[in-house]
Residue, then its C-alpha position, 0 to 999 in steps of 0.5 A: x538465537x539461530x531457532x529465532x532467526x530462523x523464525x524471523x526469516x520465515x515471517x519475512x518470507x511470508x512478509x514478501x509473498x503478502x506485499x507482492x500480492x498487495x501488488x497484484x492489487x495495486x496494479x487491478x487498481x491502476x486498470x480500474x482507476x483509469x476506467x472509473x477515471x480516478x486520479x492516483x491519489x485519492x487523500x480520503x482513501x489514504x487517511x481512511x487506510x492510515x486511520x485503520x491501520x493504526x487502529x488495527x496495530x493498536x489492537x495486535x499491540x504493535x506500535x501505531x508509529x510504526x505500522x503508520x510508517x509502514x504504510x505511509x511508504x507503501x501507499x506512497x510507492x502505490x500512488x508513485x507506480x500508479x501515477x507512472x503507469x497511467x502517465x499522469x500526475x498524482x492527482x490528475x484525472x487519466x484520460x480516456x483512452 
């Protein structure tokens, strides 16, 4: 059982390192959104996301609800750090600054 913690642990760590590079990310997006004037949330792109993460899951075997769940909160935290940090709404438009 230890070994197998151990495991889990080790995948959690590589868990953390990939979703604060997905943060890095966020935050390229949050500059560029503001440049290209884009708003936060954008609901194509989300169902777009959504819609290959359950496809990607179903492929690896893991469980479509769960992954869906997953980023669900992910992109739900994204749009949140994104509207804070550009000073608007959600689905405002930023202004030219």
């Amino acid at each position: 059982m230890a070994e197998l913690r151990n495991e889990i642990d080790r995948i959690d760590d590589e868990l953390i390192l990939l979703l604060a590079k997905r943060c890095q990310y966020v935050d390229r997006a949050t500059v560029l959104k503001v440049v290209e004037r884009l708003p936060p949330k954008t609901e194509d792109r989300i169902a777009q996301v959504l819609a290959a993460v359950r496809r990607r899951a179903s492929q690896a075997g893991l469980d479509e609800a769960l992954a869906s769940q997953i980023w669900s909160m992910l992109i739900d935290w994204g749009v949140a750090y994104e509207a804070d940090r550009m000073g608007v709404d959600e689905h405002a438009l930023p202004s030219n600054r």
